[in-house]
N, C-alpha and C positions, 0 to 999 in steps of 0.2 A: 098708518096703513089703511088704507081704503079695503072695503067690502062692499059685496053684491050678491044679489040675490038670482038667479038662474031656474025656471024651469025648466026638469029635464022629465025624459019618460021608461021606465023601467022595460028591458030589452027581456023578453021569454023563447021568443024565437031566434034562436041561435046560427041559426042554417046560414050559409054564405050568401045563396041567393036572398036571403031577410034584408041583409045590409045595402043591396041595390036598391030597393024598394024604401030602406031607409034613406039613400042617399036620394031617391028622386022624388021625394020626398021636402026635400031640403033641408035633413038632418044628416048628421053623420054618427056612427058607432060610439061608443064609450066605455069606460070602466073605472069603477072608484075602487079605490082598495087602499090596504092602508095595515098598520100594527094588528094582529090578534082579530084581523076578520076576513073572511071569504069575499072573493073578489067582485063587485055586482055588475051586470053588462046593463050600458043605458043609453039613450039613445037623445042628442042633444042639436037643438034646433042650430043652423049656423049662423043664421043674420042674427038672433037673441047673443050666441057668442062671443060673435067677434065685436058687439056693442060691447057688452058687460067688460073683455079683456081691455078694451080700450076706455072701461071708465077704469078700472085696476090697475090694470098695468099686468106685464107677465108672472108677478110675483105677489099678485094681490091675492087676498082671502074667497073665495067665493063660497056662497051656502045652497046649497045640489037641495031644492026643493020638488018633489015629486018619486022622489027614490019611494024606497023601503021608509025613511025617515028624513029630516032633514040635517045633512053632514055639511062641514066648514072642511074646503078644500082648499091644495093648490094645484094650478096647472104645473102638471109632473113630465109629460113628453105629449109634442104635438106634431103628427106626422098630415102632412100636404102633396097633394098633387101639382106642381108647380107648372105644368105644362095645361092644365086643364083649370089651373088657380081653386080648386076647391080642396078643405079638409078631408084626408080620410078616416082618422082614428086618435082618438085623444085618451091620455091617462089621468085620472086626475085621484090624488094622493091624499087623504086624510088628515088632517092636520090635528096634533097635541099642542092650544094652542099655551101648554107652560112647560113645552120643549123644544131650546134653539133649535134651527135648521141651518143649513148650511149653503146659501143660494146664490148665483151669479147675477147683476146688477149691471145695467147699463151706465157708464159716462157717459155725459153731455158737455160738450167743451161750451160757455158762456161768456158772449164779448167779442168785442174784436180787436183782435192782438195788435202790441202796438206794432212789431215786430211784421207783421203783415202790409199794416200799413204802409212800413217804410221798403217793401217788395220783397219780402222774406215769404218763405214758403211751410205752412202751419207742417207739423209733421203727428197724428196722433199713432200712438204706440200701443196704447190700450182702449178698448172701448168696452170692456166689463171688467167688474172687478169680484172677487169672491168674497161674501159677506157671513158672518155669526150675526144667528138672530134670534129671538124668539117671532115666532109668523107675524105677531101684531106689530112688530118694531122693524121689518124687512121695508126699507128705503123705496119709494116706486124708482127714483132713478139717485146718483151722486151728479149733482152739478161742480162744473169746475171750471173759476171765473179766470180768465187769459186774457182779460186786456191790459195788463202792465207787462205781461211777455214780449221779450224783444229778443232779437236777430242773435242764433247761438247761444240764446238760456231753453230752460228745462223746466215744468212742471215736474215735481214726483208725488208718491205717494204721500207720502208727510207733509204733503203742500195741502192735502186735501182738508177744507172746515165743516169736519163733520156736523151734521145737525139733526142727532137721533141718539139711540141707544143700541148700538151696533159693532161691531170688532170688526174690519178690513183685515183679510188674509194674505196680504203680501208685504213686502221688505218698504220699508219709507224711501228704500233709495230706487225703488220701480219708477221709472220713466213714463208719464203716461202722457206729455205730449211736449213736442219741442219743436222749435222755427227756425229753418234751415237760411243759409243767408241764400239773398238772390244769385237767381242762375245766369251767369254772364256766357255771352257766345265767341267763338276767337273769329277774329274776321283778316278775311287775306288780303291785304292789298294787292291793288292792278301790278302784275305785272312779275308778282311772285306763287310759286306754287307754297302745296300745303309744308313743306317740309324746309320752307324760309328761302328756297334757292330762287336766284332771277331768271326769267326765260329771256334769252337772247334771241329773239325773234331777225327773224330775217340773217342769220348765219349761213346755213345751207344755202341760198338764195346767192351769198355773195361767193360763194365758194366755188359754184357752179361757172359766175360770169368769169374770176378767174382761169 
């Protein structure tokens, strides 16, 4: 499990209007908290951020330097403005780091199916999976290699090779991604409608000269 290291800055001004100033700024709001302690409000750069999550991963360790002290975190909930694309408020959760946790995990499908290859269409069914951990042993991602997949097989859960110290919370027979066969189109021939019948063209026409 990957760590990082994060300067953050301890929040005393609490007022709503503080948090404007924080954000234009180019930080956003915070809060650590965690087992058996009062909750601290902190104020956390966003380009420093979103580096560090992208050297971690969403479920990596980070260590909140500049607090009160210096605490090993994870990111707990991260709320965003998606229309203006910036952070508004993030949790980040205390970590005991010689107590499992219980976290969601991205799949990565890896390879290219053979099953693809031959015009089949990939199907993924899961793209996280819920994992038992202790914080240091939480996976950045589950890769899941699919180039021997062909046309109407199945990866599952039990297909997965694990490569850590970790328990997957779901059944072996979880579906987590399958290859549909190709999509064929029906095509009319000239001269017939959709429903197989022939059109007698030019009836009416003789009917008349009669």
């Amino acid at each position: 499990m990957a760590t990082a290291l994060l300067n953050v800055e301890k929040r005393t001004n609490l007022k709503q209007s503080q948090k404007r100033v924080i954000r234009n700024k180019g930080s956003f709001p915070a809060v650590i908290y965690g087992k058996q302690r009062e909750s601290q409000p902190i104020a956390v750069d966003s380009i420093e951020f979103i580096k560090t999550i992208r050297e971690v991963g969403r479920n990596g360790i980070i260590t909140l330097s500049g607090s009160e002290e210096n605490v090993q975190v994870m990111l707990h909930e991260l709320q965003t403005d998606p229309l203006k694309n910036e952070i508004i408020h993030a949790d980040f959760y205390v970590v005991d780091m010689s107590a499992e946790v219980d976290v969601d995990v991205n799949v990565h499908l890896v390879g290219e199916a053979q099953g693809v290859k031959s015009g089949g269409v990939i199907q993924q069914s899961l793209h996280q999976v819920s994992v038992t951990a202790l914080p240091g042993n939480i996976p950045t991602s589950i890769d899941v290699d699919i180039t021997s997949l062909d046309v109407n097989e199945t990866i599952q859960i039990s297909d997965i090779l694990k490569n850590g110290n970790y328990t997957i919370n779901h059944e072996d027979s979880e579906v987590i991604a399958s290859i549909l066969p190709p999509k064929v189109e029906d095509t009319v021939e000239a001269g017939e409608t959709q429903d197989g019948e022939v059109e007698n063209e030019g009836t009416a026409g003789d009917e008349e000269e009669k």
